[in-house]
N, C-alpha and C positions, 0 to 999 in steps of 0.2 A: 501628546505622545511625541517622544522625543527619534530624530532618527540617525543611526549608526552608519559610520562608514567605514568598512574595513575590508583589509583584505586576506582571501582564506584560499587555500589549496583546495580546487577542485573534484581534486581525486578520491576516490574512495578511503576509507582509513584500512578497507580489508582488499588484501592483492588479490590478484587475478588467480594469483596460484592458490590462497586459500577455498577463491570460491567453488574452483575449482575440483576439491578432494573429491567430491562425490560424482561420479560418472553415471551418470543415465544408460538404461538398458535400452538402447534403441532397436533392436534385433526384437525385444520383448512385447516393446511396443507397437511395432510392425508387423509382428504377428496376431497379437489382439486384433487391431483394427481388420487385417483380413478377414478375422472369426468374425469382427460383426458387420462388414460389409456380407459376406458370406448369409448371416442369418440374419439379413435383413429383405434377403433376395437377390443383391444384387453380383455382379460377376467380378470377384477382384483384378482378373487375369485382363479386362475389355481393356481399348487406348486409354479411354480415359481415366481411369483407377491403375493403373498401372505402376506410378509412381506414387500414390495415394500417400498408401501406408508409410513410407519414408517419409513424405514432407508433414504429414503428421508428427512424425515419433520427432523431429526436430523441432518443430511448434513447441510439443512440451516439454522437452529439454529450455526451450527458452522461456515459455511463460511461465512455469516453473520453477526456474533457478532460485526465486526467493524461499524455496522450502529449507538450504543448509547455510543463510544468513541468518546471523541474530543482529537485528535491526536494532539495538543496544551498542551493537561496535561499531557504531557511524559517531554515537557521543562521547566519545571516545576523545574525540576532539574539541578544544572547550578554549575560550581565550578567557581574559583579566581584563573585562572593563566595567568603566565606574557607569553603568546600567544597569537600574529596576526598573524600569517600565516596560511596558508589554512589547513583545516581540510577535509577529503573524506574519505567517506565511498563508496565503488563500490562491484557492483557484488549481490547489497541485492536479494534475490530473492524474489519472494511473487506469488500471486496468486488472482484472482479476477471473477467477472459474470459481463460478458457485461449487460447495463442496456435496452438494445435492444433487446436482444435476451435472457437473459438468459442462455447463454453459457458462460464456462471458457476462459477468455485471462489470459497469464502469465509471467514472464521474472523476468526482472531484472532493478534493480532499482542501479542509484547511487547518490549521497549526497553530497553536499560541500556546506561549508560556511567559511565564512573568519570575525574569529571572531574580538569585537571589547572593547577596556576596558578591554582586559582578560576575558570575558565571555563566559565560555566554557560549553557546555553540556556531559551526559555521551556518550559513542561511543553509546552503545545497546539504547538509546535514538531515534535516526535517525533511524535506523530498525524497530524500535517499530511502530513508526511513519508512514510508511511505511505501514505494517504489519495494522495497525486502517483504515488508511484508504483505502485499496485495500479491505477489508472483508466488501464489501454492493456490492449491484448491481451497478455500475460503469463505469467512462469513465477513459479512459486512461488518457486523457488528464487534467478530473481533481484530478486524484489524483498526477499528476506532479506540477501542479501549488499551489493545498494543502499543502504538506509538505514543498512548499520551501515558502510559505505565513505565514505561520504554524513557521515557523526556523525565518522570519524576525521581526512577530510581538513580538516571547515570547523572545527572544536572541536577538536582534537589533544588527544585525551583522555589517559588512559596506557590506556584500551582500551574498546571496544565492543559488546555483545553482544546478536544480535536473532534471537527464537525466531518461527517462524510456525505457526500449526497451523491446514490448511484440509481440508475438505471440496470432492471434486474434481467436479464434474455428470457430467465425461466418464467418470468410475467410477463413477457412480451410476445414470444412466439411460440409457447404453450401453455398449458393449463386456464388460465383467465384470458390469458390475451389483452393485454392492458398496455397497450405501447405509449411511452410517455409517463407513464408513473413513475415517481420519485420516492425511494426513501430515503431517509434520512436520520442517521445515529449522530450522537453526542455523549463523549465519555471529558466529564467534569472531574479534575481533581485539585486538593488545597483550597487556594482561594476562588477559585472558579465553583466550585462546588459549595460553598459557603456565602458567597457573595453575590446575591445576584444583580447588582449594579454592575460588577468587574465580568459576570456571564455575559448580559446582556449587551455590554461592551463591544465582546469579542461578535454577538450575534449580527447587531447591528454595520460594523465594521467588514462582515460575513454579505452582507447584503449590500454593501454599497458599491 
């Protein structure tokens, strides 16, 4: 494996102002959270809840924000160089709310594709990626097959491969109660999915 050095703008390729269009009802949501502090028994009015409801509705304004990115406009950004061989990114971490429960799963993500024509994107691109689409109420599973779908259609790679391994809350501090459990998705496409030397590539390099 051969390794690149270049250098890329940092920045997001979508402004602050696009992410922006969509405003959160935070009034809305501060009033939910009263109803179920309310019917859960508790007294929304006491010191301590008192600001509750507020630093909530701004929690999900921000864990959320990934719900009006399309994590496609990060590849956006592509350079020209004489590279085929595998690119990875491992170890992304990120952070998410089951769409079941509304509880946090969280982990770590990693990234490969194997570009084609010299088609390369920035590294912080793939994190970003990442990063858009874990912030909404979500599945593990689709935000692994996201970003490697995400990698093939804007960069036509000759293939794609994105491992997630999270820890789930809604197995951890309810239902089974199983703290420390891991899963782990894999969404293979191109030659990843055809080859399982160039898979097991990616797995083994996954593990080192």
């Amino acid at each position: 494996m051969t390794h690149m050095k270049r250098t890329e703008d940092n920045k997001s390729t979508i402004s602050d102002k696009e992410e922006k269009i969509y405003k959160v009802n935070l009034p809305q949501i501060e009033e939910a959270v009263r109803l179920i502090l309310e019917a859960v028994g508790e007294d929304p009015n006491r010191e301590g809840l008192l600001d509750t409801p507020k630093r909530v509705a701004k929690m999900y304004e921000e864990v959320f924000e990934g719900l009006h990115i399309d994590p496609k406009e990060y590849f956006k950004t592509v350079f020209n160089e004489e590279h085929e061989e595998l690119v990875f990114v491992k170890d992304i971490p990120f952070y998410s709310i089951c769409e079941h429960h509304l509880v946090p799963f969280y982990g770590k993500a990693h990234v490969a594709y194997l570009p084609k024509d010299g088609k390369v994107t920035g590294l912080s691109k793939l994190a970003r990626a990442v990063e858009a689409t874990a912030r909404r109420p979500q599945l593990q599973e689709r935000i692994t097959s996201t970003v490697a779908d995400a990698i093939m259609e804007m960069l036509s790679p000759h293939g794609a491969m994105v491992i997630v391994e999270a820890e789930h809350m809604c197995m951890t501090m309810r239902g089974v109660k199983k703290a420390g459990a891991m899963t782990i998705t894999i969404a293979s496409r191109g030659v990843f999915e055809e080859d399982s030397v160039k898979r097991n590539e990616v797995i083994a390099l996954m593990k080192s």
